[in-house]
C-alpha positions in Angstrom: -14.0 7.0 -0.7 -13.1 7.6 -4.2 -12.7 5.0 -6.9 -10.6 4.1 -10.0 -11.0 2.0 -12.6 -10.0 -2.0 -12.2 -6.4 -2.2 -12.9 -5.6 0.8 -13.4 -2.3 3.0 -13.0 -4.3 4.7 -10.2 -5.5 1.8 -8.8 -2.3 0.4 -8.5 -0.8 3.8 -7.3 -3.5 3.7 -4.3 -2.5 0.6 -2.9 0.6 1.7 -2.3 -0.7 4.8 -1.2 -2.1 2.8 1.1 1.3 1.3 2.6 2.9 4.6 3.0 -0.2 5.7 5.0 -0.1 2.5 6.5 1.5 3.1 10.2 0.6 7.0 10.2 3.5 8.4 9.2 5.2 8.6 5.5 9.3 8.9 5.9 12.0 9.8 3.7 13.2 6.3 3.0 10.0 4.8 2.1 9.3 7.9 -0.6 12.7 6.9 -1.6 11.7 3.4 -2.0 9.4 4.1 -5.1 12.1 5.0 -6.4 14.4 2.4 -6.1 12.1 -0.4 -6.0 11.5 0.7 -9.9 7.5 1.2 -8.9 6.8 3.8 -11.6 8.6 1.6 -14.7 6.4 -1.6 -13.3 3.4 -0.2 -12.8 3.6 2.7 -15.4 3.1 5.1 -12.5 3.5 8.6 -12.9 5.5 10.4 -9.9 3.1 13.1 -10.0 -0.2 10.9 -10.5 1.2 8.9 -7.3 2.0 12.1 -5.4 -2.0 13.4 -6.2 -3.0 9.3 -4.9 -1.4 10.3 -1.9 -2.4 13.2 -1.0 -6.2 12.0 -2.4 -6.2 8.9 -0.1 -5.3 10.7 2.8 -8.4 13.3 2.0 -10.4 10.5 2.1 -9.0 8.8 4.8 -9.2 12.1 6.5 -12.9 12.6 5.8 -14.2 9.1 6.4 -12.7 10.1 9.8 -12.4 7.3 12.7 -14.2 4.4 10.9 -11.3 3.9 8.7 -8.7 3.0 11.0 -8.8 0.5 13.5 -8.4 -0.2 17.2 -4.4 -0.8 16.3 -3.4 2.5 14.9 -3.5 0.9 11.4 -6.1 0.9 8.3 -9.4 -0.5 9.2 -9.9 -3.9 7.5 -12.8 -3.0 5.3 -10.6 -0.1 3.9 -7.8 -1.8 3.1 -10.0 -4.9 1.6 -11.9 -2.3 -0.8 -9.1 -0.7 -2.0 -7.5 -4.0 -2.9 -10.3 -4.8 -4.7 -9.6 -2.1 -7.7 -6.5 -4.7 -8.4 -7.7 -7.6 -10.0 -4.9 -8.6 -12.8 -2.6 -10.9 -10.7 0.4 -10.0 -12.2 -0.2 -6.4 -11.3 -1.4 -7.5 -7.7 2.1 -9.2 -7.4 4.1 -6.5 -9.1 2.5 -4.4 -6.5 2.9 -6.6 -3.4 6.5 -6.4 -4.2 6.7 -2.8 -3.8 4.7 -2.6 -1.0 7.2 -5.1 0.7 10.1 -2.3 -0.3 7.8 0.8 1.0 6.8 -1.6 4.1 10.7 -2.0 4.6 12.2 0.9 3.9 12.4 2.6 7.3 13.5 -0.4 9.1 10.3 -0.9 11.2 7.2 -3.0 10.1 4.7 -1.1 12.3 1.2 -3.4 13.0 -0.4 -1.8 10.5 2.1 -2.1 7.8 1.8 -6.0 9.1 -1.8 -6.3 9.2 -2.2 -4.6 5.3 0.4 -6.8 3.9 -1.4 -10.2 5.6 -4.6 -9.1 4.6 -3.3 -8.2 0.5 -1.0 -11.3 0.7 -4.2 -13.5 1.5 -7.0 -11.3 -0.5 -5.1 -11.7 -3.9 -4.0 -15.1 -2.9 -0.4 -14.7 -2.8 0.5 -17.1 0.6 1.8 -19.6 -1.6 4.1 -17.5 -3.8 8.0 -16.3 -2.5 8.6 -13.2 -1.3 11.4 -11.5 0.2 11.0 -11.1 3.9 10.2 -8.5 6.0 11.1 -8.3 9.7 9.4 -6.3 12.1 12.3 -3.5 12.9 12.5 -2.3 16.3 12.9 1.8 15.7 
């Protein structure tokens, strides 16, 4: 799997790569939610670097074939844990969390494996003691 440098816009654009890939499919609404969630101003994201993230994560997703995602449907742990670990800057690993809380949101349905990334970047970056708004598993 591909890296970027710590911190960086990539980096940061990967992650929440990550949660659109999270529960296998990538809707309208979530796309939408980069939008509105303000995820390019905060993390000085470029639409069309975050479009080539996308499409670049799912190559490698593609390519690393059946060891990245787990018995669940969702990202396999180790995957999701090393591409968390690009983010180091915890007020970029918030800023982020925060959008991936939108993206996670945005259709209505937290799928298990848009749970299971959130719990695991929530507790990797230590961010169980800080608020956040809530997201409730949807039933769609």
């Amino acid at each position: 799997m591909r890296r970027y440098p710590i911190n960086s816009p990539e980096a940061a654009a990967r992650v929440i790569a990550m949660t659109l890939l999270a529960d296998g499919t990538v809707s309208r609404g979530e796309l939408g939610s980069l939008t509105s969630s303000g995820m390019y101003e905060r993390l000085g994201v470029d639409p069309d670097v975050m479009q080539t993230v996308l499409v670049d994560l799912a190559r490698d997703l593609y390519e690393f074939g059946v060891p990245a995602w787990d018995h669940t449907g969702g990202l396999h742990p180790i995957v999701i844990r090393s591409v968390l670990d690009d983010v180091t800057d915890p007020q970029v690993r918030e800023e982020i969390f925060q959008v991936c809380l939108s993206v996670a949101g945005a259709d209505t349905h937290l799928s298990d494996g848009e749970q299971a990334l959130l719990h695991l970047a929530s507790s990797q970056w230590r961010l169980a003691d800080h608020p956040h708004q809530p997201v409730q598993k949807g039933t769609s």
